[in-house]
N, C-alpha and C positions, 0 to 999 in steps of 0.2 A: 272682707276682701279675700276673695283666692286665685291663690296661683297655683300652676302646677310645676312640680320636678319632676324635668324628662330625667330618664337613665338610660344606660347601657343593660338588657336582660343579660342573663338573668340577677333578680335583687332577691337576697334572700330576708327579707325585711322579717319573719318569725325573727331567724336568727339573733338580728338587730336588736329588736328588743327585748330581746331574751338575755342577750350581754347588757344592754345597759338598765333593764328592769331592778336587779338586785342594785345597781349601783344609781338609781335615782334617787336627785337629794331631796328629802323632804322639804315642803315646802317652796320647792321651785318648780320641780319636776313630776310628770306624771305618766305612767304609762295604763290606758283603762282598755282590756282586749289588744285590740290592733291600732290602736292610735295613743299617737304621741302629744305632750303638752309642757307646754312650760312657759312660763311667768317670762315678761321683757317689759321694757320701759313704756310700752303704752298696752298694757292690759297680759293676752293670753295668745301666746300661738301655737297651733293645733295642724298636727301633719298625720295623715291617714293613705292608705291606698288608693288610688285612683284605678282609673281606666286605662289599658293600656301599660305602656311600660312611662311609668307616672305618678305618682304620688302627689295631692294635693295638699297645699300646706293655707291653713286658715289665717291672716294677719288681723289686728286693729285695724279698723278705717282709719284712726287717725297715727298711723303709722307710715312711715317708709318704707315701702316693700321690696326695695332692692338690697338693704344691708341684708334683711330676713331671710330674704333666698340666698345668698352668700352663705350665711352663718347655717343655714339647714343643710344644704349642700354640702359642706364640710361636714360635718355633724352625720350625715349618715353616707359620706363618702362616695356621694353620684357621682363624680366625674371620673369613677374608677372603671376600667377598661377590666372585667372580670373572665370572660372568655381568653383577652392573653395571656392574665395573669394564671388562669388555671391550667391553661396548656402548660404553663411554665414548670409551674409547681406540682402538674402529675408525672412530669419525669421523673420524680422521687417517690421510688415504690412505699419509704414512710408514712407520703402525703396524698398517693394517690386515691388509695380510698376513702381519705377524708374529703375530698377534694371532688369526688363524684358524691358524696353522702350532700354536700353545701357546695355548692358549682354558682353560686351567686353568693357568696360571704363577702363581706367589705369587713373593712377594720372600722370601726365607730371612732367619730374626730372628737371637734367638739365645737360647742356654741359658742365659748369663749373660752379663749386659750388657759388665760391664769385662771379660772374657774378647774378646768383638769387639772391644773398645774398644785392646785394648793388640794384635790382631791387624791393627786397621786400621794403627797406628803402623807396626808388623812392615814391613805392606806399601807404605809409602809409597816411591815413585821405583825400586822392584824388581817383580821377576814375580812373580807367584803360586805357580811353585814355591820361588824362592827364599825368599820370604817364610815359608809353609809349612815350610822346612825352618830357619829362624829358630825357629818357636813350637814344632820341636820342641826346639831346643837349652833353651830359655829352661821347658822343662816342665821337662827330664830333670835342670837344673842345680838348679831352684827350687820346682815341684812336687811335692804329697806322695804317694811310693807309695803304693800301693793294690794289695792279694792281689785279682787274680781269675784264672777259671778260662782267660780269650784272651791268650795271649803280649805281642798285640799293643797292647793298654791297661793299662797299668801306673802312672799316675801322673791326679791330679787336676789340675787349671790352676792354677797359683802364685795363692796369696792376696792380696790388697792389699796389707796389711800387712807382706807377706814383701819383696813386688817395692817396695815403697816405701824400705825400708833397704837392698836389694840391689844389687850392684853389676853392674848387668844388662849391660854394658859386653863382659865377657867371652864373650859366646855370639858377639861379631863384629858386634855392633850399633858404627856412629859413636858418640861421646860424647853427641854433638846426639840426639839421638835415643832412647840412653839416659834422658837427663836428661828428657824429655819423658814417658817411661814410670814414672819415680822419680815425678813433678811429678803425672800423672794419680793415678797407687796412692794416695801420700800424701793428695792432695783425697778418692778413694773411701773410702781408711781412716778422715781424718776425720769422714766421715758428711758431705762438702759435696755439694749437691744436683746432682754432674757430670754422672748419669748417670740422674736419674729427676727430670720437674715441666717444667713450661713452661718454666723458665727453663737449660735444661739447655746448649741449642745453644751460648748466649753464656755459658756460665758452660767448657762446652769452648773456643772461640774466646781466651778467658784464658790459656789455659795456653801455656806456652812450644811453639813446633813443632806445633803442633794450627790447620792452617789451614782454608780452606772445604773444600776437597775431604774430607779427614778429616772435619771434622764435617759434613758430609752422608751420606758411608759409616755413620758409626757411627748417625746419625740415622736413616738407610736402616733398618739392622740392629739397633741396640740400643736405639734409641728409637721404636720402633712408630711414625713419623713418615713417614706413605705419599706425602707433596708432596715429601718432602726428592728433591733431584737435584744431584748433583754436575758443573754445568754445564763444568765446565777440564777433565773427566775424560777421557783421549784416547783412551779407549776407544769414547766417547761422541762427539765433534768425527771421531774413521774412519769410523762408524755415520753420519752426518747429512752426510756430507764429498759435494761435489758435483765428479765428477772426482779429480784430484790436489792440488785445494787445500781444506785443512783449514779450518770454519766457527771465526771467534773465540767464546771462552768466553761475549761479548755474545750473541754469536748463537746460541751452542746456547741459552742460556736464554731469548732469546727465542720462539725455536721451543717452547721445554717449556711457555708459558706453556698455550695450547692445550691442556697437557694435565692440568693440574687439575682434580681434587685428588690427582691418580694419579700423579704424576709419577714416583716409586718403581717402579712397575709398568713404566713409560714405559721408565726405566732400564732395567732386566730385559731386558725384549723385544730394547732393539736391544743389548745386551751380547753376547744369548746368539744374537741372529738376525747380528749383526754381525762378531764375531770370527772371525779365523784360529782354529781347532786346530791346535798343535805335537803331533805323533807323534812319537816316537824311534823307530826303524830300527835295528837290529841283528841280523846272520845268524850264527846257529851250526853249526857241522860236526857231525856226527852219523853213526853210523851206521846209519842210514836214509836221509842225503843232508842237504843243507841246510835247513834251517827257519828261517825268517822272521820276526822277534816284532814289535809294534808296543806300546810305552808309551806312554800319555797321565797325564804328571806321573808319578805312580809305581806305576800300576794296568795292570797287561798288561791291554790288549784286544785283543789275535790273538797267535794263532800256528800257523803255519801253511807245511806242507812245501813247500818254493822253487817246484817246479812248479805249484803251485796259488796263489801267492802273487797273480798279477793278479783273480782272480775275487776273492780278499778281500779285496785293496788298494780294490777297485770298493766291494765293499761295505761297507767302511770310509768310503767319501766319500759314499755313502746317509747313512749313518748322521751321520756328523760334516757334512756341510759342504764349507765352505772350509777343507782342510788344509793344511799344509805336513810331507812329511817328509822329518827329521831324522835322517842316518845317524847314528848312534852305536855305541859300543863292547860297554858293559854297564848299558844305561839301569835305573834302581831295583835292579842288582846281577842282573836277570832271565836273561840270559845267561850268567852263573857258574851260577847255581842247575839252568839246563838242563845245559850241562853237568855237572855235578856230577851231578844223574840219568843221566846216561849212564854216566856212569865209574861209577855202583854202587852211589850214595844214592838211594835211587828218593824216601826223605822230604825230599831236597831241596827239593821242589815244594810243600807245605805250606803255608810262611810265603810263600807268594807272593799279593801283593795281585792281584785280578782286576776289572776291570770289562766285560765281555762284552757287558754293551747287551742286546738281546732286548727280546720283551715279559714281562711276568710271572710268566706260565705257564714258558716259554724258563728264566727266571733260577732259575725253585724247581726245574727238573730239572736244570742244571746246577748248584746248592747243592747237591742230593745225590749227584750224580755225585762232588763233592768229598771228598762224608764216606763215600767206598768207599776203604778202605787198599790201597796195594801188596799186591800179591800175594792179593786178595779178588775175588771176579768178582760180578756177579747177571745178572738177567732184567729183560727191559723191564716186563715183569710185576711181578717184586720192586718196580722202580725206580715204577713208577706207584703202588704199597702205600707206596710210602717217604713220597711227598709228598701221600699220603690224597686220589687220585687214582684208585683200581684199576680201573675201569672206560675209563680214558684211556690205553692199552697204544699204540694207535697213533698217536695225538698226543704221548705221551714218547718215542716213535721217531723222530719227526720232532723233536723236540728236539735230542733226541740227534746226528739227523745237520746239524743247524745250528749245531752247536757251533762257535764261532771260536776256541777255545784249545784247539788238541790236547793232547794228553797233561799240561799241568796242570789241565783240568776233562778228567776222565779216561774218554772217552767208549768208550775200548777195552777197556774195564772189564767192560762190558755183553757177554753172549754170551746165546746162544740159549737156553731151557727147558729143550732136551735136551743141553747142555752144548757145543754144537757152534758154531764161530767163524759170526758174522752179518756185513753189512755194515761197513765202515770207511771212510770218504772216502779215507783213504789207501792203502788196497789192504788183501788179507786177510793178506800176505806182511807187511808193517808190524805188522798188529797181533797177530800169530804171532810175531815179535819181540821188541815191547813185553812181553806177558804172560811169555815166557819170562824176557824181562830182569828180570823183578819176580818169578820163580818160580812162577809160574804153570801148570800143565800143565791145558789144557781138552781 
């Protein structure tokens, strides 16, 4: 069943999932290109770009489809007025060029409240990946499976109730911290008013380990509360830092004051205008030559044959920013699963998370680039029919050759009408190769 989510333009939906990519939790949640997904009590709901200013979101038949639009809604914060909000916020020369760079940024809510609420605990004094790979341990140990048809969502977010008597201890959580997570559950399960009504902030501020920064995240996110600003946030005090000396907690909030009632928003911009990106680095042998991968948190976004690697490295810092990369070994496991395609599992490459960036268009041809199997070829032709597109043959051509993940969005796939090898960024000899190595004879 679908429905659409009208909004307010502009939505800056990259953004969107670029903030909550690194922080989806395993096993619930999934972000694949431009669409969204995540596990609910009758199967899988799936929310993607529509037409217009809209976004469609997929439900169960045998679902209720009016909590789902509620809870989505929330969750990527449509009912936000972003034209006032950014008049607002370009009055301040700090955030005005943030604020023209994402002129549609929302703050990301949530699907359900005490779900953020025990993810902000997750992440207090750790990174975001680490955190992240907490809420998966803390699904898979206390979470209720769930049959669906994506390998990759298999469990619902632990209950109140569950996480309230559990000894949550065991996923590698401190005690302290724990105990904070027991302390929150048990208040949600008893029906006390933590997480919903005016009185919600100071009735968090009660509980054991739940200090300002926490209850302004969860405020940020699960209490629709668009002034909250978590002013000690150091993500926040780097962002406003003049030179190499950090502004005290007084003083970022004095600055924020200027930015009421938005101050949420405020957040956002310098997070996502301010931060480093960490890349993971890692080169595999191959025979084709070397290849180059880049992870961000645990979504390949390149990959790309050694000699070519500075034109994509460039284009990577287009894209991101202020990076930093990080040699590593086998970041998100990405580097075994290529090789493993090499040596003769061509479905090695499968269960591989991708974030590839692009615009829209860019991300729905390489979604189907995806869903062409080893040893299966088509037409730019096919490929434009694929994503109800047919009249777009030579804009899915340039798709195709802007692909940043070789051979896991499998753009070698593609051959001519008349069955004869086309173009390859990596030479024809490469992709004469590839198709044989997957049994292919074109």
């Amino acid at each position: 069943m679908t429905n659409r989510l009208h909004y307010r333009s502009p939505l800056d939906w990259t953004a969107l999932l670029g903030f909550l990519t690194p922080r989806a939790i395993p096993g619930v949640e999934i972000i694949d290109g431009d669409v969204y997904r995540r596990t609910c009590a009758g199967g899988v709901i799936e929310v993607a770009p529509g037409r217009g200013a809209a976004l469609t979101l997929r439900v169960p038949s045998s679902s209720d489809p009016a909590p789902l639009v509620a809870r989505a809604r929330r969750l990527f914060d449509l009912d936000a007025d972003p034209v006032a909000i950014g008049a607002h916020l370009r009055r301040s020369p700090r955030l005005a060029p943030l604020v023209a760079l994402r002129p549609g940024l929302r703050v990301p809510g949530a699907w359900d409240p005490f779900e953020i609420a025990v993810r902000a605990i997750l992440g207090q004094q750790i990174s975001v990946v680490a955190a992240t790979t907490l809420a998966g341990r803390l699904v898979q140990a206390f979470g209720e499976p769930v049959r669906t048809s994506d390998p990759a969502l298999t469990h619902l977010f632990p209950d109140a109730r569950v996480l309230a008597e559990a000894d949550v201890s065991t996923i590698g959580l401190p005690r302290a911290r724990a105990a904070t997570i027991r302390a929150l559950a048990a208040s949600v399960a008893a029906g006390e008013p933590v997480l919903a009504g005016p009185a919600a902030a100071g009735q968090l501020r009660a509980l054991p380990g739940i200090g300002p920064w926490t209850t302004a995240y969860i405020a940020m996110r699960a209490l629709g509360d668009h002034d909250a600003f978590p002013a000690g946030d150091l993500g926040l005090r780097r962002a406003l830092a003049r030179g190499t000396r950090l502004p005290s907690d007084a003083a970022v909030a004095r600055a924020a004051e200027r930015w009421r009632p938005w101050r949420s928003y405020a957040a956002l911009h310098l997070w996502m205008g301010g931060e480093m990106t960490t890349l993971d680095i890692a080169k595999v042998e191959s025979p084709l030559g070397t290849l180059v991968l880049a992870v961000h948190g645990t979504r390949l976004c390149a990959l790309e044959f050694a000699t070519r690697w500075p034109r994509r490295r460039a284009a990577l810092v287009r894209r991101f920013g202020k990076i930093s990369f990080r040699p590593s070994t086998d970041p998100a496991g990405v580097a075994s699963r290529v090789r493993a395609y090499f040596a003769g599992a061509p479905g090695a490459l499968d269960d591989i998370h991708v974030d590839a960036g692009g615009t829209a268009f860019q991300r729905r041809v390489w979604h189907a680039l995806r869903r062409i199997p080893p040893g299966r070829t088509t037409s730019y032709g096919a490929l434009a029919g694929m994503i109800g597109r047919p009249r777009a043959v030579r804009a899915v051509a340039a798709a195709n050759g802007a692909n940043p993940v070789a051979i896991v969005v499998p753009c070698h796939r593609v051959i001519g009408a008349d069955g004869g090898l086309t173009g390859y960024s990596g030479g024809l000899g490469r992709k004469r190769w590839l198709l044989a190595h997957e049994e292919v004879r074109p």
